[in-house]
Backbone bond lengths (Angstrom), bond angles and torsions (degrees), N, CA, C in turn:
res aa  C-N    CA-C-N  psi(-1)  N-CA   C-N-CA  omega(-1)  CA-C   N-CA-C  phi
1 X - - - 1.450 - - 1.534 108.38 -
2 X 1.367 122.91 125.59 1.242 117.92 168.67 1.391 137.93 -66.64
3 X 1.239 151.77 152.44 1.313 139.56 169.36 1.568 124.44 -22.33
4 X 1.480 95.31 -71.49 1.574 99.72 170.30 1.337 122.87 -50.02
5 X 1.072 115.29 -40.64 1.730 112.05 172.63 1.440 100.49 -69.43
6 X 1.582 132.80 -12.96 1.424 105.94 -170.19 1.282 93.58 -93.76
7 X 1.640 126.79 -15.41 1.033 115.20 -141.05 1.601 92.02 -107.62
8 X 1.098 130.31 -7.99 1.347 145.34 -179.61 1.430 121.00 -86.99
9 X 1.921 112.79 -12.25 1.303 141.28 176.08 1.451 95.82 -80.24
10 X 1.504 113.57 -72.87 1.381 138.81 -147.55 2.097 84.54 -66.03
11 X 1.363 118.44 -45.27 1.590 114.00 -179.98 1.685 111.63 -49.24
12 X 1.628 108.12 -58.68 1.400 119.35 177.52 1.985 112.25 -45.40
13 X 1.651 95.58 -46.23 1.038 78.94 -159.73 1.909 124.40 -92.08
14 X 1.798 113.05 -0.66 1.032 121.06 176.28 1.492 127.42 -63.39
15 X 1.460 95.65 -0.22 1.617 110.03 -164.56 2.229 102.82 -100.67
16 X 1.181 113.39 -17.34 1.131 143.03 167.38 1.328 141.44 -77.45
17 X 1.577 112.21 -56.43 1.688 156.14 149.58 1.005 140.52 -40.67
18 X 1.142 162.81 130.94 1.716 127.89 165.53 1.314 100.97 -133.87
19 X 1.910 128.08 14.41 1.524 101.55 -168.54 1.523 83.43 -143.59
20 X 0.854 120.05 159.82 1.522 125.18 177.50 1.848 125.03 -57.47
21 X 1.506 86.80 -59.13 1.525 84.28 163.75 1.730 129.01 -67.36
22 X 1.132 109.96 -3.75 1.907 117.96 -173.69 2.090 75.85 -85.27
23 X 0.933 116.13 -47.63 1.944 119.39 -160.02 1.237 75.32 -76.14
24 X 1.386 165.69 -103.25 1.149 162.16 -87.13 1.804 91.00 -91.64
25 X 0.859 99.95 -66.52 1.678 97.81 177.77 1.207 135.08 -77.32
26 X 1.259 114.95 -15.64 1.919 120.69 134.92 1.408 107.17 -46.02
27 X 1.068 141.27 -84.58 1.224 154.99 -142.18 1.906 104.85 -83.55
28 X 1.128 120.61 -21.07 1.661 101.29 -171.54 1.622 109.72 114.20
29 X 1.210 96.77 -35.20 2.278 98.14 -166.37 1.112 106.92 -83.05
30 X 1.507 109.56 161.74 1.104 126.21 176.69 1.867 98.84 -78.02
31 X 1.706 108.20 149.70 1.924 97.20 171.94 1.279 110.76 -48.82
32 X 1.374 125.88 -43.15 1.425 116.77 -166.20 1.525 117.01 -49.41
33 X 1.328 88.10 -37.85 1.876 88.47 -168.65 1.559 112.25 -80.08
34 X 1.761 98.17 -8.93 1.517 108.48 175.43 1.098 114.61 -99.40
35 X 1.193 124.99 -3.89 1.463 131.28 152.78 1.455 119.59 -75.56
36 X 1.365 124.45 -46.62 1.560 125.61 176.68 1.400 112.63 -77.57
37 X 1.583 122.80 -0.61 1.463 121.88 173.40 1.298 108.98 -87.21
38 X 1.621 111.68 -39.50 1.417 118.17 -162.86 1.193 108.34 -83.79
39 X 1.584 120.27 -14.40 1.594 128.97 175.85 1.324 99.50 -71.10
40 X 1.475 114.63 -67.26 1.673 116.65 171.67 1.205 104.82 -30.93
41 X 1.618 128.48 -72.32 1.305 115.18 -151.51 1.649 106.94 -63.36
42 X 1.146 124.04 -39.61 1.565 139.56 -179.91 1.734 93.68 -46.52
43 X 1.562 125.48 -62.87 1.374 109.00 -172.69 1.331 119.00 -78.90
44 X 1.228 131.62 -1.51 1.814 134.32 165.16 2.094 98.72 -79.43
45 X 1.231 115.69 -20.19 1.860 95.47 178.77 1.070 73.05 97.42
46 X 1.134 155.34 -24.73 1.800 126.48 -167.97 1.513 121.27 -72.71
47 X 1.367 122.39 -26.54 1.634 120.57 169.98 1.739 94.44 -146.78
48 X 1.898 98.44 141.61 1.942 126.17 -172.80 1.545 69.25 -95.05
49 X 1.288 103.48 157.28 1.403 145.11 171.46 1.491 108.72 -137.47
50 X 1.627 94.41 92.04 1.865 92.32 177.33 2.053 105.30 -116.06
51 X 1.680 99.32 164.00 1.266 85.65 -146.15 1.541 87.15 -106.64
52 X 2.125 136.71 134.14 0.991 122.56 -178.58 1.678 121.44 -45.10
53 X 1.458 118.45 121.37 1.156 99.00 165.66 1.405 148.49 -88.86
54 X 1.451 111.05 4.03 1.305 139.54 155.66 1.462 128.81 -86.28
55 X 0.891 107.90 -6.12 1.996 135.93 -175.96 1.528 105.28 -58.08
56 X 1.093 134.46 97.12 1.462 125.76 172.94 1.816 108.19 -59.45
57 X 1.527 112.64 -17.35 1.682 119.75 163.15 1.580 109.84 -84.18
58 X 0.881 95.31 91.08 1.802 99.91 175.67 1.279 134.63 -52.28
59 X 1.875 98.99 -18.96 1.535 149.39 -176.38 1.674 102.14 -67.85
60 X 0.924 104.87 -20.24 2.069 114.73 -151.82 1.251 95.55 -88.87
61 X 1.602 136.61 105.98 1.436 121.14 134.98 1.143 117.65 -74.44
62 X 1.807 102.42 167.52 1.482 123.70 -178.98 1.990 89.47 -115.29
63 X 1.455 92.94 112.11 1.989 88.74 179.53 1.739 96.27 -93.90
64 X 1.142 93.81 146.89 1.662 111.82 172.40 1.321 110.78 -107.63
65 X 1.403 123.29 171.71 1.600 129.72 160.47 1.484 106.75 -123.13
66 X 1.524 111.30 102.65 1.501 116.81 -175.24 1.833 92.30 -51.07
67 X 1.824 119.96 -159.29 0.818 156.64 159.86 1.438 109.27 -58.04
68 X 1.408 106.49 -70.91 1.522 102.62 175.47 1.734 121.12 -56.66
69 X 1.613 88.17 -37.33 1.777 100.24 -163.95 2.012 88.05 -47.34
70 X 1.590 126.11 -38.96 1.368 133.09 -161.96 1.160 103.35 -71.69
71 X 0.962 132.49 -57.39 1.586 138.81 177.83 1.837 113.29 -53.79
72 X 1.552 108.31 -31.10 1.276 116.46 -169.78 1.794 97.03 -74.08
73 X 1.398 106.86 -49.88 1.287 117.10 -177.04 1.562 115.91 -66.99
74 X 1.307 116.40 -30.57 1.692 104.45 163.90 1.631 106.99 -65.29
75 X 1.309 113.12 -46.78 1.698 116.81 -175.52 1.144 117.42 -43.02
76 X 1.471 120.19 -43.41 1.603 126.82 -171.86 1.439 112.34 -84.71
77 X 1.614 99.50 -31.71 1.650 107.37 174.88 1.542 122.59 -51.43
78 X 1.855 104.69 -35.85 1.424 101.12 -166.12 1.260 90.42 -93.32
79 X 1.488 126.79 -37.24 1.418 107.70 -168.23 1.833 109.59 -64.50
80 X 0.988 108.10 -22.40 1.868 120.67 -175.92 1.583 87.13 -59.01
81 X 1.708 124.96 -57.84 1.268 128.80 -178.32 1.089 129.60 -42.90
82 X 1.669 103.37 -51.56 1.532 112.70 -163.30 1.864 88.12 -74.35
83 X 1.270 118.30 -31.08 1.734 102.96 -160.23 1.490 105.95 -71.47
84 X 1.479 111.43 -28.34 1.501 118.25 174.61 1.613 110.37 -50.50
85 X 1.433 115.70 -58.77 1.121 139.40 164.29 1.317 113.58 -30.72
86 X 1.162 122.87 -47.60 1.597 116.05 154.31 1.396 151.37 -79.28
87 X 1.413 84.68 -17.97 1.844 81.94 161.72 1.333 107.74 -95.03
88 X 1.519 125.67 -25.00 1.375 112.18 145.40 1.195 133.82 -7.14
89 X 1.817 113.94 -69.19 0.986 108.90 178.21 1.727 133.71 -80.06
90 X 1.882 93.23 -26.48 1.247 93.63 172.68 1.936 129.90 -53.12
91 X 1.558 95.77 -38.17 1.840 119.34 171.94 1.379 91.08 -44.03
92 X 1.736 121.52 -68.88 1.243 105.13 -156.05 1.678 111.99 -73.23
93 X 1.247 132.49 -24.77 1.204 133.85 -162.52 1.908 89.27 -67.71
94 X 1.391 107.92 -62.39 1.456 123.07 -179.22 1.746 101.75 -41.59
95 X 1.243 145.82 -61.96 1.237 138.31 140.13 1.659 127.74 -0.40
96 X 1.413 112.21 -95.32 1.201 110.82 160.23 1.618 134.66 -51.16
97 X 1.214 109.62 9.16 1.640 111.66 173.11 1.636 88.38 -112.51
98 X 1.157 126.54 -41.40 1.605 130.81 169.19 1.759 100.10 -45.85
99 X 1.412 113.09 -71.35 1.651 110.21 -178.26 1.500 103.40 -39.39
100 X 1.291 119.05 -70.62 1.104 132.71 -165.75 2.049 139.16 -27.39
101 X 1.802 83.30 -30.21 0.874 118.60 -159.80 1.767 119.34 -114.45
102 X 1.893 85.13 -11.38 1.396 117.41 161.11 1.633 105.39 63.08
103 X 1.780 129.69 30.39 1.301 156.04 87.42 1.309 119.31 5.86
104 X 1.455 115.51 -72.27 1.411 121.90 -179.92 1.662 113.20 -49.36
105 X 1.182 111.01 -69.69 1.272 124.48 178.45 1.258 130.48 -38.36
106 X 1.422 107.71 -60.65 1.934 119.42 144.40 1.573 116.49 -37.18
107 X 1.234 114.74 -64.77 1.462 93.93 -169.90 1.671 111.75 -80.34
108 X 1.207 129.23 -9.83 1.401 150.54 145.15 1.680 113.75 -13.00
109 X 1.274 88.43 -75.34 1.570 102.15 -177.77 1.532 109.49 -90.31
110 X 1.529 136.68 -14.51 1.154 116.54 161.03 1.786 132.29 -61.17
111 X 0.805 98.94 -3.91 1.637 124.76 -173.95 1.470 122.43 -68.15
């Protein structure tokens, strides 16, 4: 998984979450890597890290999505889209040269 896809998880999911391990296990990662994302994202302005102040866990942030953090998260969203969008098309092109080639059909019915 690349950064941006992790880091485009960890955006979706701070808005949901509030503890590292709940984001770590939504998402697939280990905390560590959800700790060094959320530090990153914390030093770009893209997500506040405020700490409960009623929390008998002192441990507990509350993650935010600044302004930018919103804009960052549409950015990664479409590009996450558009890349889907291409192997999309590549699958189907790879398909129809499979039909084409009368491939498809054979391994089709061996199944």
């Amino acid at each position: 998984m690349e950064y941006n896809e992790i880091d485009l998880l960890v955006l979706r999911s701070v808005d949901k979450v509030t503890t590292q391990k709940t984001i770590a296990d939504e998402i697939g990662c280990s905390i560590g890597k959800v700790n060094f994302v959320l530090h990153a994202l914390i030093e770009k302005g893209l997500i506040k890290a405020e700490k409960f102040a009623n929390n008998q866990n002192k441990k507990q942030y509350k993650y935010l999505l600044t302004k930018d953090g919103i804009k960052e998260k549409i950015a990664l969203t479409e590009r996450f889209i558009e890349k889907k969008k291409k192997e999309y098309d590549m699958l189907q092109a790879d398909l129809k040269r499979y039909e084409a080639n009368g491939e498809y059909v054979a391994a089709k019915g061996s199944v």
